[in-house]
Backbone as ProteinMPNN parsed JSONL, in Angstrom:
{"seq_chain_A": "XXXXXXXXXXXXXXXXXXXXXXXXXXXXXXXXXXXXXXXXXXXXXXXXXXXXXXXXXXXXXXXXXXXXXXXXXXXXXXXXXXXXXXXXX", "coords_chain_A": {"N_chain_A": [[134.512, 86.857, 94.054], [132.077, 85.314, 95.519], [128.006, 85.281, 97.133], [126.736, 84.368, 99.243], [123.817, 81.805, 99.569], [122.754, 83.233, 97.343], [122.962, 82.543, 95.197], [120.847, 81.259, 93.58], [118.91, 82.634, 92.98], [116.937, 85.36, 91.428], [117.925, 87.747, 92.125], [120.432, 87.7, 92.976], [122.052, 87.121, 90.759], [121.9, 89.991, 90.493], [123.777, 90.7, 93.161], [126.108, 89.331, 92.56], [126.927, 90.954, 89.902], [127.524, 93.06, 91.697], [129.552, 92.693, 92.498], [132.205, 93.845, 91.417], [132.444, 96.091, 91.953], [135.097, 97.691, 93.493], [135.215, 99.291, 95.847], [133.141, 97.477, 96.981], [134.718, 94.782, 97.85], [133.84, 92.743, 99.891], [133.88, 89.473, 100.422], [131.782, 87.061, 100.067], [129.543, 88.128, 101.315], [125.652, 88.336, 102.551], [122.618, 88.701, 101.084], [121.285, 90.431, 103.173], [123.375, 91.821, 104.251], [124.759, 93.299, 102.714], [122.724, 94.752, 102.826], [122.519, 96.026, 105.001], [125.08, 97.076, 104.952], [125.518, 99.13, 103.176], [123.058, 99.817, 101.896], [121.962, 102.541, 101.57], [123.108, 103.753, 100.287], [123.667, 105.183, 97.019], [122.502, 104.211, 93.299], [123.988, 103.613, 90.694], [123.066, 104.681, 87.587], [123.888, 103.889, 84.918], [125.936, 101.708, 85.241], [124.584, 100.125, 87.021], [125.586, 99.667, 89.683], [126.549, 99.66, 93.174], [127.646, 103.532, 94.317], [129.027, 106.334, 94.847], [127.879, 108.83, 97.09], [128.302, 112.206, 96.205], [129.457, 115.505, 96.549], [126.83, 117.197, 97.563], [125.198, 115.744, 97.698], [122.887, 115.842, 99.878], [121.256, 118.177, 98.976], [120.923, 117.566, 96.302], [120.745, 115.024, 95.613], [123.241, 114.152, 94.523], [125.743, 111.693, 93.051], [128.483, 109.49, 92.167], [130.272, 107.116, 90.239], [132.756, 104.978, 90.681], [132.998, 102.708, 89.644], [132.282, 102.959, 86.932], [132.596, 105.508, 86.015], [130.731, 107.433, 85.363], [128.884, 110.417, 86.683], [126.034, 112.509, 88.519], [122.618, 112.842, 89.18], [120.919, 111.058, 91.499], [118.501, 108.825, 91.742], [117.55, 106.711, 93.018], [118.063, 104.396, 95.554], [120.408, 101.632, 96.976], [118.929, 99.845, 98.546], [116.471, 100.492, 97.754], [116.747, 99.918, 95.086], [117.222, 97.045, 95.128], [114.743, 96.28, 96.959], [112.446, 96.881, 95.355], [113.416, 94.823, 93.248], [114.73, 96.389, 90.127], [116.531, 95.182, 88.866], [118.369, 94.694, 86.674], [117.696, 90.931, 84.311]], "CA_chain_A": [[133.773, 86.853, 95.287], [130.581, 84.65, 95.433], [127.323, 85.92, 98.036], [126.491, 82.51, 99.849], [122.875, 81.393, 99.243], [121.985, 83.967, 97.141], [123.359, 82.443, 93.75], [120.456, 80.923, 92.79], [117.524, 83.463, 92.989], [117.35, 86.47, 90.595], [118.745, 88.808, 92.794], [121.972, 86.855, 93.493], [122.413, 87.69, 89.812], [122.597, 91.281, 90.444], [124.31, 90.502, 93.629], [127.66, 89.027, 91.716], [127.152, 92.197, 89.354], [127.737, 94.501, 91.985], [131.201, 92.513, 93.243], [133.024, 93.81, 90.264], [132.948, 97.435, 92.388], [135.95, 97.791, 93.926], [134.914, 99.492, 96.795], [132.16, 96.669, 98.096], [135.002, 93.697, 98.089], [133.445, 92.038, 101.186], [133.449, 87.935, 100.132], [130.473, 86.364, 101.273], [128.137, 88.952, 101.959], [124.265, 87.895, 101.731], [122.21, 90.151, 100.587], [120.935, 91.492, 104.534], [124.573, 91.962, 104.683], [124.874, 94.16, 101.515], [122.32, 95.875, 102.309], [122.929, 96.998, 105.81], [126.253, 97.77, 104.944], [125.599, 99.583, 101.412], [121.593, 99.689, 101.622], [121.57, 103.591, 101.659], [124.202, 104.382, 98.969], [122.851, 105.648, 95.549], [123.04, 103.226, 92.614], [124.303, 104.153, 89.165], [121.781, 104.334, 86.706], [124.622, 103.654, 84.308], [126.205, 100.656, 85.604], [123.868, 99.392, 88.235], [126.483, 99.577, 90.895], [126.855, 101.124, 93.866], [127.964, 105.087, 93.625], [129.449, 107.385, 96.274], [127.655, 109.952, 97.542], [129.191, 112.884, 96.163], [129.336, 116.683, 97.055], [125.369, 117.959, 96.91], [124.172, 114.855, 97.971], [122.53, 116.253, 100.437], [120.056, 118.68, 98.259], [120.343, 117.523, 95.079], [121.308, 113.406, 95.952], [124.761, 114.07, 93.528], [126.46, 110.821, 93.478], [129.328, 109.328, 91.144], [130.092, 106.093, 90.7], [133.724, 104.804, 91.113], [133.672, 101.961, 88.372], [132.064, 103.612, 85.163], [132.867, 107.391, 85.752], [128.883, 108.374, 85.831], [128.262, 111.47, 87.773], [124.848, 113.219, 88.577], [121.933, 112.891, 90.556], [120.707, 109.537, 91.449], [117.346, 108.327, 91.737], [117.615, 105.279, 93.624], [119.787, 103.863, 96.472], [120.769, 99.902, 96.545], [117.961, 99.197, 99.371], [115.175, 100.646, 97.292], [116.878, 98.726, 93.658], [116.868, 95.443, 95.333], [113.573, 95.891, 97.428], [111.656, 96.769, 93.788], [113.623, 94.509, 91.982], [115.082, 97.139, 89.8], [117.887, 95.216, 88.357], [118.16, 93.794, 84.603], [118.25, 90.02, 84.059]], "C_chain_A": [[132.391, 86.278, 95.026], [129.622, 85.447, 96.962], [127.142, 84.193, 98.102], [124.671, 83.178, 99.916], [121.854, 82.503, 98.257], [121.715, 83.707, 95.12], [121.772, 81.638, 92.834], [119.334, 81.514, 92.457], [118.266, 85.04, 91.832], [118.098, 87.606, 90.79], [120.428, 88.41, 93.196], [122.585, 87.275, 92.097], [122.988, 89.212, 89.751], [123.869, 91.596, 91.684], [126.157, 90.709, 93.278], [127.739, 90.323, 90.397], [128.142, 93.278, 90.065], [129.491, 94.732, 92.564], [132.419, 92.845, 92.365], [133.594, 95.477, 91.066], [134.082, 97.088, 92.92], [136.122, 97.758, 95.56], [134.371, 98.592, 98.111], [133.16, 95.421, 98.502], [135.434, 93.074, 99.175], [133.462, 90.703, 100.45], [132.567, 87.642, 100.745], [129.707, 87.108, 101.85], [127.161, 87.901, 101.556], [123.702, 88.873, 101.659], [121.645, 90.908, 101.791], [122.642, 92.207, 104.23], [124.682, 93.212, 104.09], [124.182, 95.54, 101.946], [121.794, 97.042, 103.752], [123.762, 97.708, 105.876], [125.969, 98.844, 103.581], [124.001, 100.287, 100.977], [121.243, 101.861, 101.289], [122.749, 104.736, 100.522], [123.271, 104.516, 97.743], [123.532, 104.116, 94.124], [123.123, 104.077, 91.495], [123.461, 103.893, 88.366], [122.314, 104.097, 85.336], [124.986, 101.862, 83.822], [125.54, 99.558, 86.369], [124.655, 99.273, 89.367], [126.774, 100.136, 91.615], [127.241, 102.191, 93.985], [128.499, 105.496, 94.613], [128.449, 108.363, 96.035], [128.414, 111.235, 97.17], [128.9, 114.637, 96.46], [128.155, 117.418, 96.316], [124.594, 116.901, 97.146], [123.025, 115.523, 99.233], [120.947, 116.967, 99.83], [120.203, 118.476, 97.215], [120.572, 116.258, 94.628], [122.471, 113.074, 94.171], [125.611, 112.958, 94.023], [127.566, 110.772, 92.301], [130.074, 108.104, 91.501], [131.906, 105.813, 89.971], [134.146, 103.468, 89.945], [133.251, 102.632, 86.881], [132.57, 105.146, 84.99], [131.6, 108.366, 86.014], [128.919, 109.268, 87.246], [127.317, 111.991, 87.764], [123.697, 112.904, 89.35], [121.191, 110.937, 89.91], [119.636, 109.455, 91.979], [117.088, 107.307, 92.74], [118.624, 104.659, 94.412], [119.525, 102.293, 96.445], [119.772, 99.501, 97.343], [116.722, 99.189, 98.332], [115.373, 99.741, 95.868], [116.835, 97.46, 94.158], [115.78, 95.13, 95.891], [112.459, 95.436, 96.371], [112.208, 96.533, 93.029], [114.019, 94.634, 90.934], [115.823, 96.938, 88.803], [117.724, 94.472, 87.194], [118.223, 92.333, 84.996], [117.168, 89.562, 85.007]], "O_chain_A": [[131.631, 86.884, 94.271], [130.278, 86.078, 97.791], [127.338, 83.247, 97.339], [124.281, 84.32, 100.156], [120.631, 82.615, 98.347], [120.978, 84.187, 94.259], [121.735, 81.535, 91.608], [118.655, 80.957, 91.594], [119.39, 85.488, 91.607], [118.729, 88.28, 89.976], [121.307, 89.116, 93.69], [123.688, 87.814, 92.19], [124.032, 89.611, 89.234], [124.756, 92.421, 91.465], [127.006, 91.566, 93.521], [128.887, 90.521, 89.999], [129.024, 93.998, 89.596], [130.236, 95.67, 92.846], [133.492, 92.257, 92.507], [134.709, 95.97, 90.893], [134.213, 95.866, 92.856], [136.681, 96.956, 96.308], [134.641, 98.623, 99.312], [132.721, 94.802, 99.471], [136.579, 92.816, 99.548], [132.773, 90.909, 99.451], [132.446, 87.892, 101.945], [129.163, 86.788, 102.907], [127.333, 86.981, 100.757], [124.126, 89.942, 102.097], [121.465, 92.105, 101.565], [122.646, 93.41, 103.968], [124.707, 94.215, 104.804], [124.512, 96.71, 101.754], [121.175, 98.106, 103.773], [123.74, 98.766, 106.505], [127.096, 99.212, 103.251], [123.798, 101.048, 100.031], [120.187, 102.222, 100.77], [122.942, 105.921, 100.251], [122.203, 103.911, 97.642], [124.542, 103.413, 94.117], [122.454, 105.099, 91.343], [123.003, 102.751, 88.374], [121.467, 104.057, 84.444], [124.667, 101.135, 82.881], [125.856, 98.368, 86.362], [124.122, 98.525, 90.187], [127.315, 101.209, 91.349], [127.682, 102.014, 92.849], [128.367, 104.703, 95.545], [128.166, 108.722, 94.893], [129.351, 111.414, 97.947], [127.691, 114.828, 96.591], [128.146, 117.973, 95.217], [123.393, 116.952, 96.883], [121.936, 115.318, 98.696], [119.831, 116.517, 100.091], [119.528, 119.293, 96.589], [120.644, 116.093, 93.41], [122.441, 112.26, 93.248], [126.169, 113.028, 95.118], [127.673, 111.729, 91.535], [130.489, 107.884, 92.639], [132.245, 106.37, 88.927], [135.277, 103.278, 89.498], [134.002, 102.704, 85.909], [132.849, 105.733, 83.945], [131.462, 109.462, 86.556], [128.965, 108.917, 88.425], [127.222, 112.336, 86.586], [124.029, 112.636, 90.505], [121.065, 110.207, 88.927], [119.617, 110.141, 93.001], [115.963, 107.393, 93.232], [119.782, 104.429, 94.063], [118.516, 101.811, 95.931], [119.42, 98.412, 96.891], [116.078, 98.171, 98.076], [114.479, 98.989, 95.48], [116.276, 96.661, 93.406], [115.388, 93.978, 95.705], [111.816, 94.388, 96.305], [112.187, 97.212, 92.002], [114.015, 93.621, 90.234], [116.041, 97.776, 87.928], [116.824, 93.66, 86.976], [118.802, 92.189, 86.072], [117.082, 88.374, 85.317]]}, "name": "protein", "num_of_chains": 1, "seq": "XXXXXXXXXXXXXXXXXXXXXXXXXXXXXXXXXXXXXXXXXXXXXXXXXXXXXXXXXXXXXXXXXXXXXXXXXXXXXXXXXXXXXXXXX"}
């Protein structure tokens, strides 16, 4: 899955990272796209890749993320890692 116009800026990098989830395989998102649809999900501080929400999110933001196995509280959702940049590379 490629993101259309996003391949050549640094973030397009983490972009094509995140299409390896399972869950997100939309083709052709851009990154508004991503991150209306996805923008409020927790990111893995593991993998870098989006996470589920998981039981306790609520008071203690318990997520667990669906390609590496990582469970526990999450710091950061995909709006706030791509606003500040967040992502390796």
């Amino acid at each position: 899955m490629l993101f259309k116009d996003f391949t050549q800026h640094s973030s397009g990098l983490y972009l094509r990272h995140t299409e390896e989830n399972e869950w997100l395989g939309k083709s052709g998102m851009t990154e508004e796209q991503l991150l209306k649809e996805f923008g409020s999900q927790p990111v893995c501080p593991k993998c870098e890749r989006p996470a589920w929400r998981d039981k306790g999110w609520k008071k203690e933001k318990r997520a667990q993320c669906n390609h590496c196995g990582w469970a526990g509280i999450a710091s950061v959702t995909v709006k706030e890692y791509m606003e500040n940049k967040m992502y390796k590379g």
